[in-house]
ZADO-1210 file (C-alpha; in nm, 4 decimals, padded with zeros to 6 digits):
<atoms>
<atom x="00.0000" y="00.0000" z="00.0000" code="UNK" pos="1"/>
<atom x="00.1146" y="00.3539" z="-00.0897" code="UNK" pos="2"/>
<atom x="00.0699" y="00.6494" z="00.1719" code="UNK" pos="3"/>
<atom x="00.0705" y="01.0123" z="00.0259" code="UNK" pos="4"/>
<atom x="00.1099" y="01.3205" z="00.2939" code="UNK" pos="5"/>
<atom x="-00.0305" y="01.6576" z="00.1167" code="UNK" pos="6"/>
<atom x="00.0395" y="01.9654" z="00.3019" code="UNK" pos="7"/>
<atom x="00.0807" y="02.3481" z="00.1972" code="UNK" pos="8"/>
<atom x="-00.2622" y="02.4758" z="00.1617" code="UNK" pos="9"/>
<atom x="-00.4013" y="02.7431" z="00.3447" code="UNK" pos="10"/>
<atom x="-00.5754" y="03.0788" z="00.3493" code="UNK" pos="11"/>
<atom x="-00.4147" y="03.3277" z="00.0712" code="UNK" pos="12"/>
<atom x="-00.5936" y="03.6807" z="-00.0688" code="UNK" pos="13"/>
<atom x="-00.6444" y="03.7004" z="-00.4165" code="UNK" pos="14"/>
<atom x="-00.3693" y="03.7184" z="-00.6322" code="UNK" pos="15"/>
<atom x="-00.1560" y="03.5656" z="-00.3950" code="UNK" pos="16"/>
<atom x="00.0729" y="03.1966" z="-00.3930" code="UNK" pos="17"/>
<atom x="00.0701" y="02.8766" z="-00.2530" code="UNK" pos="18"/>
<atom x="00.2558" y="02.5729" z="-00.3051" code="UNK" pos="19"/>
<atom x="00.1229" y="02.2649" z="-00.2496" code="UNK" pos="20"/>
<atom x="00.3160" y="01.9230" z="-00.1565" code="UNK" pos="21"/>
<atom x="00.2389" y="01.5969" z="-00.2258" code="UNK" pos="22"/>
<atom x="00.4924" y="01.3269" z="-00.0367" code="UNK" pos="23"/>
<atom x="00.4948" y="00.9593" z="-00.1475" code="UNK" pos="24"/>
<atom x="00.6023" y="00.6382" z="00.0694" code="UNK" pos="25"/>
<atom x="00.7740" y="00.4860" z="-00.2142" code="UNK" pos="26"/>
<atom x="00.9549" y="00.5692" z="-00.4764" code="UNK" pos="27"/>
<atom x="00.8531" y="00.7727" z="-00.7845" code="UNK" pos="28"/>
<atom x="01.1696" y="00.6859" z="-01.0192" code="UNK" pos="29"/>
<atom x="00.9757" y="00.4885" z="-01.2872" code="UNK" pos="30"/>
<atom x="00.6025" y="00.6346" z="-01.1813" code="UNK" pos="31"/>
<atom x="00.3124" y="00.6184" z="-01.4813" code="UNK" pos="32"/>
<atom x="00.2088" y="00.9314" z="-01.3663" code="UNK" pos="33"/>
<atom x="00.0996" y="01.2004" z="-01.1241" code="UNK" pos="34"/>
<atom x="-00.0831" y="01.4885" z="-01.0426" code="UNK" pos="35"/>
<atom x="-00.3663" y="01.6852" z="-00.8714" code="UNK" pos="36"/>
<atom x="-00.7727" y="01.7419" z="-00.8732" code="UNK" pos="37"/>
<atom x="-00.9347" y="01.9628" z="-00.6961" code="UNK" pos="38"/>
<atom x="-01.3056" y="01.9423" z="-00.5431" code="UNK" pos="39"/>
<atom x="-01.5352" y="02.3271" z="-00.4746" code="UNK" pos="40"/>
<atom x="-01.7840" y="02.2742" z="-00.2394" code="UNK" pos="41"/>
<atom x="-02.0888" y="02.1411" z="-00.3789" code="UNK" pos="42"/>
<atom x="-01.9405" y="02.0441" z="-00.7147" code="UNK" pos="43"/>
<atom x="-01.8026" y="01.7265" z="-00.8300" code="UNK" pos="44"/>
<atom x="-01.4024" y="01.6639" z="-00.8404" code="UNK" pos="45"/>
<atom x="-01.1915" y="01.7976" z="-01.1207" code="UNK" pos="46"/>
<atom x="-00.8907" y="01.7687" z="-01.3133" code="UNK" pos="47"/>
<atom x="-00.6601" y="02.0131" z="-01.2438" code="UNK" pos="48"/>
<atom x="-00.2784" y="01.9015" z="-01.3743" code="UNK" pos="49"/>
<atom x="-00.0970" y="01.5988" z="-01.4563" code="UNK" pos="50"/>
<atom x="00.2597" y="01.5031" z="-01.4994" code="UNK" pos="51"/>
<atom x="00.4054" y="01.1686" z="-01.7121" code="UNK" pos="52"/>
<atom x="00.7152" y="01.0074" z="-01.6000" code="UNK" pos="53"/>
<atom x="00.9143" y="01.2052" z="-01.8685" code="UNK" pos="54"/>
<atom x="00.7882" y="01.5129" z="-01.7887" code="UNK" pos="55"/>
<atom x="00.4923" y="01.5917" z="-02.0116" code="UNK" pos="56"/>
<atom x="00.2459" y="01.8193" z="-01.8302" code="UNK" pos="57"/>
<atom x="-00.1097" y="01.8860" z="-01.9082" code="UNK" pos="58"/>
<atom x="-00.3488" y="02.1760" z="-01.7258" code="UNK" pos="59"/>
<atom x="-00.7290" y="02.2342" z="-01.7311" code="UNK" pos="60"/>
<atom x="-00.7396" y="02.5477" z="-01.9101" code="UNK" pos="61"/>
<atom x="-00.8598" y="02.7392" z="-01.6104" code="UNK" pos="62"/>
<atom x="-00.5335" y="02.7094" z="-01.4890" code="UNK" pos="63"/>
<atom x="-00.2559" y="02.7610" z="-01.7374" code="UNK" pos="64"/>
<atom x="-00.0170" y="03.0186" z="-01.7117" code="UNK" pos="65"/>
<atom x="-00.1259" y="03.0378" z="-01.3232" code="UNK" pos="66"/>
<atom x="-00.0175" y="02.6582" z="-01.2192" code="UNK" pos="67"/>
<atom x="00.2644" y="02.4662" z="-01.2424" code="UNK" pos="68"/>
<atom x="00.3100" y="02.0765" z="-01.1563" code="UNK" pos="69"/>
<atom x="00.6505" y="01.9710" z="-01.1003" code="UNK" pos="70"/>
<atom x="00.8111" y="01.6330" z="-00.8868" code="UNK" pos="71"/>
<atom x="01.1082" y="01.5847" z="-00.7360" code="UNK" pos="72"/>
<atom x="01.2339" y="01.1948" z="-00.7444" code="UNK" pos="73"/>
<atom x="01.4836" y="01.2175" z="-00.4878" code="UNK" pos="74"/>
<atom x="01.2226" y="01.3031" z="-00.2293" code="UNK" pos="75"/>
<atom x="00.9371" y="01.0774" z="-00.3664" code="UNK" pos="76"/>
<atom x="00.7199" y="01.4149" z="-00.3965" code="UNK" pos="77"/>
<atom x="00.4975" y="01.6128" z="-00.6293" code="UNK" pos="78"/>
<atom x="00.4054" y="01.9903" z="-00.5915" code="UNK" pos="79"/>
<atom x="00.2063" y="02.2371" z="-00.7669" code="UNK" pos="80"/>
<atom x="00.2819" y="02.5774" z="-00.7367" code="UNK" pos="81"/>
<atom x="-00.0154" y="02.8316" z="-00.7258" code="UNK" pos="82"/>
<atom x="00.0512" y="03.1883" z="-00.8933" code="UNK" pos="83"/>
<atom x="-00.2014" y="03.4655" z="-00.9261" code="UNK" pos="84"/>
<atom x="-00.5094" y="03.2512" z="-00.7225" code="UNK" pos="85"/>
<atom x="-00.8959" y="03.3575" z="-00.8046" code="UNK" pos="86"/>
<atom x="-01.2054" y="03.3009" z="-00.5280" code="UNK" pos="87"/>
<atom x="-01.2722" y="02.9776" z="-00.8097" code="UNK" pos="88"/>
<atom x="-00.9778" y="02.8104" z="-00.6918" code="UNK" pos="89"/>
<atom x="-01.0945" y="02.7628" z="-00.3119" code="UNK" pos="90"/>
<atom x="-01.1570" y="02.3792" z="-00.2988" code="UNK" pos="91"/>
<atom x="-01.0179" y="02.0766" z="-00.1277" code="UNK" pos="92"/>
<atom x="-00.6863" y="01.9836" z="-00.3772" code="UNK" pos="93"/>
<atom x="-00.6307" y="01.6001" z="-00.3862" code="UNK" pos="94"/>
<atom x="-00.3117" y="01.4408" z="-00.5273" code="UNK" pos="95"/>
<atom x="-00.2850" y="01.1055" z="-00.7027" code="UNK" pos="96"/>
<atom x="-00.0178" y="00.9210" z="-00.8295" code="UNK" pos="97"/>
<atom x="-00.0073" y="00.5870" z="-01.0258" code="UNK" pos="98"/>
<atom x="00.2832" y="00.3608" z="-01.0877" code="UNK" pos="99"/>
<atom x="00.1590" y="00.1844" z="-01.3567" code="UNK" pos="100"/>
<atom x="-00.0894" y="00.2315" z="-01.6652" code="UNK" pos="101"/>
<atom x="-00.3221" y="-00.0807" z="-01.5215" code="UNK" pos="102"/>
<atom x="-00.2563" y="00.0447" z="-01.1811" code="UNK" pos="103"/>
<atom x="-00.4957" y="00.2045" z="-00.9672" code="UNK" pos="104"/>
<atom x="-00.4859" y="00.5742" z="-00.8598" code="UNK" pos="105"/>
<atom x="-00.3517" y="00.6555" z="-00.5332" code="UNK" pos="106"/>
<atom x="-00.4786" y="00.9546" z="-00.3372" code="UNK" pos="107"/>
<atom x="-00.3615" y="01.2001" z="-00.0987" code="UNK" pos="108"/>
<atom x="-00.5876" y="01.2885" z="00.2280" code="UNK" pos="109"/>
<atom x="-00.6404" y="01.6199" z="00.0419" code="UNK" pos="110"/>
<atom x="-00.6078" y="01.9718" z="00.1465" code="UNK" pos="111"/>
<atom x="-00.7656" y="02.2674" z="00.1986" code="UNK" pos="112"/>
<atom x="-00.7394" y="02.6065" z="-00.0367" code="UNK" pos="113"/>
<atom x="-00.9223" y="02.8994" z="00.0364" code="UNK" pos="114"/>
<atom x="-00.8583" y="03.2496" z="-00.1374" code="UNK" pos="115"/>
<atom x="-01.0831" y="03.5174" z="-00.0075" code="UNK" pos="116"/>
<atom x="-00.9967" y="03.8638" z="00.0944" code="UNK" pos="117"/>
</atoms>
C-alpha cells in the first residue's frame, strides 16, 4: 500500500501563492504518472494538472499560465505551485499518483485552499 502526505494549503488573498506538496512512501523513479484534482464545495471533483514520467504536463485550461506541476524523485514528492489565485480556486486539492498504466490511482488525504480577501 502507498501512503501520500499533502500539506501546503491554506488561506491566501487574491492574487496571492501557494505551493502545495504531495509526499509519497515509495519511490517515484519509474512512476506512470501524477498529479492533482481539486473538489469546490458542492461540485463534483476535477482535473486540475498531470505530470508523465518524462515530464509531459497537461493543465485544465482554467489554470494555465497560473499553475505549475513539477516532482522531485529524490524526495518521492509532487508539488504544484499556485501563482495569481482567483475566489474559483478555493476547494479541497487532492493528489494522485499511479505507478503503472493498469494500476490504480492513489490519493492524498487532500487539502484545503481557500482564497478570499
Amino acid at each position: 500500500q502507498v501512503q501520500l502526505v499533502e500539506s501546503g494549503g491554506g488561506l491566501v488573498q487574491p492574487g496571492g501563492s501557494l505551493t502545495l506538496s504531495c509526499a509519497a512512501s515509495r519511490s517515484i523513479f519509474s512512476i506512470y504518472d501524477m498529479g492533482w484534482y481539486r473538489q469546490a464545495p458542492g461540485k463534483q471533483r476535477e482535473f486540475v494538472a498531470r505530470r508523465t514520467s518524462v515530464g509531459n504536463t497537461v493543465y485544465t485550461n482554467s489554470v494555465k499560465g497560473r499553475f505549475t506541476i513539477s516532482s522531485d524523485n529524490a524526495k518521492n514528492a509532487l508539488y504544484l505551485q499556485m501563482y495569481s489565485l482567483k475566489p474559483d480556486d478555493t476547494a479541497v486539492y487532492y493528489c494522485y499518483f499511479r505507478f503503472a498504466a493498469t494500476d490504480q490511482n492513489y490519493w492524498g488525504q487532500g487539502t484545503q485552499v481557500t482564497v478570499s480577501s
